[in-house]
C-alpha positions in Angstrom: 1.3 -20.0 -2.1 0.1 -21.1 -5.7 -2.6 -23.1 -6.4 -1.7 -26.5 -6.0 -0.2 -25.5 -3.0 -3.9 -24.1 -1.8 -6.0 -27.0 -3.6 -6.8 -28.8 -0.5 -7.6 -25.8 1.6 -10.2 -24.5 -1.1 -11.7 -27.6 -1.3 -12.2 -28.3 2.6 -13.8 -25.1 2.9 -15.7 -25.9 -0.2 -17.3 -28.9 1.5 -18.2 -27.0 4.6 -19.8 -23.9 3.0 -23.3 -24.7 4.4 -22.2 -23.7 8.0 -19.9 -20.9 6.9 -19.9 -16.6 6.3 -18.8 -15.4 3.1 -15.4 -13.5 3.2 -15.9 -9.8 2.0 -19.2 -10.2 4.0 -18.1 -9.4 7.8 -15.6 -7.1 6.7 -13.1 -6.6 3.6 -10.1 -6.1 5.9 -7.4 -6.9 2.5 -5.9 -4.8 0.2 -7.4 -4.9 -3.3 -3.8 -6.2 -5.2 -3.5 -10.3 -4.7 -2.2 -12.1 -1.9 1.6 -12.6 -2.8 1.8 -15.6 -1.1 -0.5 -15.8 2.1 -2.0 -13.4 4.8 -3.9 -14.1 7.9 -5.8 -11.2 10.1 -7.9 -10.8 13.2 -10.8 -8.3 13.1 -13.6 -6.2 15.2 -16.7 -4.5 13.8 -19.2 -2.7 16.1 -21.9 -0.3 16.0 -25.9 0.1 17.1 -27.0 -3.2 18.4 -24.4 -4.9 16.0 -21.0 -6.6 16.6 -19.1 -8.4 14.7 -15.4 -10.0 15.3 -13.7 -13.1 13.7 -10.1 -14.0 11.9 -9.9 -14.2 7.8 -6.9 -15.4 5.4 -6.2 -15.1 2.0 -4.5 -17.3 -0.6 -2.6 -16.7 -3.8 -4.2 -18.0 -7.2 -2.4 -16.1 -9.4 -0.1 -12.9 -9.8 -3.6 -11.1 -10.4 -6.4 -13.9 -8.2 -6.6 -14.8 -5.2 -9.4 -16.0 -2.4 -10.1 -15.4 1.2 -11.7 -17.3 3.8 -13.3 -16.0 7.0 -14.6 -17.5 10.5 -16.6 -15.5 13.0 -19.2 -13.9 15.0 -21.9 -11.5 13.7 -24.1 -10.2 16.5 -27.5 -8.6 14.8 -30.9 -8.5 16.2 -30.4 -9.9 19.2 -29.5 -13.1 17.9 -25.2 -14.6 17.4 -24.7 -15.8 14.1 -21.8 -17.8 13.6 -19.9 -19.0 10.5 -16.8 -19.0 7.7 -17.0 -18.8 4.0 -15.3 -17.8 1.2 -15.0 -15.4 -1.3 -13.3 -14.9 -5.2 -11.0 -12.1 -6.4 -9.2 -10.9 -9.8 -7.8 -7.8 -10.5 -8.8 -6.0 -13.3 -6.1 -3.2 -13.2 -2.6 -3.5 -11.3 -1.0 -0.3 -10.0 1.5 1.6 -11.9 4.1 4.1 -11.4 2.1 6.5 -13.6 -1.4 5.1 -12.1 -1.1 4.7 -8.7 -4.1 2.7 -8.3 -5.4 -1.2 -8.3 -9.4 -2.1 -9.1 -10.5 -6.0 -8.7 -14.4 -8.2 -8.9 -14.4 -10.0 -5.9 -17.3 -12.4 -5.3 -18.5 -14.6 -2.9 -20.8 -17.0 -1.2 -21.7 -18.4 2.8 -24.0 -18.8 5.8 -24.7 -17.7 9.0 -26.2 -20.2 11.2 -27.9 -19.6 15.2 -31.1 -20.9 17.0 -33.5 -18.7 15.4 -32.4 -18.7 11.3 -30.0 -19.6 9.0 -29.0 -16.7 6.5 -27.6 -17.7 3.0 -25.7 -15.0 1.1 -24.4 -14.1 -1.9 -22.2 -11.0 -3.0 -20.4 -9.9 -6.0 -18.9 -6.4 -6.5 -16.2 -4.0 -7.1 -13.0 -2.9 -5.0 -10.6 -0.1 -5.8 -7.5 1.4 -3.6 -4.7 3.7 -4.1 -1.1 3.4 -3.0 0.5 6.4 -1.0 4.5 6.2 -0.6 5.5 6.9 3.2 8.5 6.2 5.2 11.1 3.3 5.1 9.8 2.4 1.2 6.6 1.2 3.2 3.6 2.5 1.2 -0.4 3.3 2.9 -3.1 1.7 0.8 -6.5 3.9 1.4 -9.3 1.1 0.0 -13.3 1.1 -1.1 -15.4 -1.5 -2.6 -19.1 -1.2 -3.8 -20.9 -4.7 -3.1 -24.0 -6.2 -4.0 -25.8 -8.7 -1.9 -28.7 -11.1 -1.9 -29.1 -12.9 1.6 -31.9 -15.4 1.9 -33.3 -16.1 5.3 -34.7 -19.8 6.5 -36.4 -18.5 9.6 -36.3 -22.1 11.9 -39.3 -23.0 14.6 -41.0 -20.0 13.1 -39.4 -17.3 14.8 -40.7 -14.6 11.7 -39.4 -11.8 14.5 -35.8 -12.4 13.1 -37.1 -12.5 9.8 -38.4 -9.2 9.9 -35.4 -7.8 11.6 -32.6 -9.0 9.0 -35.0 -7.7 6.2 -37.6 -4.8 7.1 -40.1 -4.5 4.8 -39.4 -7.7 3.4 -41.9 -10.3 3.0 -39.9 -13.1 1.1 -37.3 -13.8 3.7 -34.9 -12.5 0.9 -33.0 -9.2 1.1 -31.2 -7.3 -1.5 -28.7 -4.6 -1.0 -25.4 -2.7 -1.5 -22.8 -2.2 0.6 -19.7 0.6 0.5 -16.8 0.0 2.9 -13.9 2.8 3.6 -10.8 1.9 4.9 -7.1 2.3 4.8 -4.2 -0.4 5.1 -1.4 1.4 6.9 2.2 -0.8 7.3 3.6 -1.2 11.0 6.7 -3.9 9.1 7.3 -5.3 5.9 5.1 -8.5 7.0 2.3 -6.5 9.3 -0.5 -4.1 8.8 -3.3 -2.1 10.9 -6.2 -1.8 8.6 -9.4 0.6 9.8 -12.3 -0.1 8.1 -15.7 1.9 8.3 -18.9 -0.8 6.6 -21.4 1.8 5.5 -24.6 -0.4 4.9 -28.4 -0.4 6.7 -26.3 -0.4 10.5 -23.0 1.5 10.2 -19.9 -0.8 11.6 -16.7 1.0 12.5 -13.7 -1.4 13.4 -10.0 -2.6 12.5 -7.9 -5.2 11.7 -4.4 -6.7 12.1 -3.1 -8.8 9.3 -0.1 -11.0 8.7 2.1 -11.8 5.5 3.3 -15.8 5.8 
């Protein structure tokens, strides 16, 4: 999908960004190349006291851009978050026969929204994977990405327990922090792929994904 094409879907989403989750912020769950065309996935995150599950898609810009947008659920201290967003990528290096290996900026901007806070964040960072030939010319893409975040808290009816719980230690309402994520894209058909992901930031989240070519 080029574009044109995706024009009226960006800019939707564009106008409902104050009630939306950043994609690259519940979970990468992509490869780092562009979307050829257009991919849809479904995806679960859990680990201590956290939980997060929702459905991304990503749209073709250009043979090296594309962007992604995400709805879900994030479940963190005690409170459900919900939201969608969206997120920016380019590629910086395309994978070669003699460099096996793609590297892309990816950045991105949403909301989380529940009874007790709204939480406003921005990310921008750096994503790298491999490619790794396997059977029937299908080919196993192990993935990483460094990203830096800034999320700012609006505590509502002055609930500053939530506050203080989203950011320990904290006394802005604003956090800033990195997070790594692990995972590997493995091929189950030319149009399908199980992706396991680990998200290795404050609370550990281990989960996977299933995603879609259309």
């Amino acid at each position: 999908m080029k574009i044109m094409k995706a024009m009226p879907i960006l800019l939707i989403l564009l106008g409902s960004t104050c009630i939306g989750l950043s994609a690259q912020t519940l979970g990468q769950f992509s490869g780092v190349s562009a979307a050829a065309d257009g991919e849809g996935s479904v995806f679960m995150l859990a680990g201590d006291d956290a939980f997060r599950t929702g459905v991304s898609a990503r749209f073709n810009i250009s043979r090296v851009s594309d962007f992604g947008l995400q709805l879900g659920l994030d479940r963190s201290c005690s409170e459900s978050f919900f939201g969608g967003g969206i997120d920016f990528k380019i590629v910086l290096l395309e994978s070669t026969a003699r460099l096996p290996m793609n590297l892309a900026l990816d950045a991105s901007f949403g909301s989380l929204n529940s009874g007790a806070a709204g939480r406003f964040r921005f990310g921008f960072g750096i994503l790298a994977s491999g490619r790794i030939a396997s059977g029937a010319g299908r080919v196993i893409e192990p993935y990483c990405s460094l990203i830096a975040e800034i999320e700012q808290i609006d505590v509502k009816h002055g609930n500053t327990a939530v506050a203080r719980c989203l950011c320990p230690g904290s006394n802005d309402e604003t956090d800033a922090g990195a997070i790594v994520r692990i995972g590997i894209k493995i091929p189950v058909s030319n149009e399908a792929q199980l992706l396991v992901e680990a998200d290795l930031s404050r609370s550990p989240l281990f989960g996977a994904g299933f995603n879609i070519v259309f």
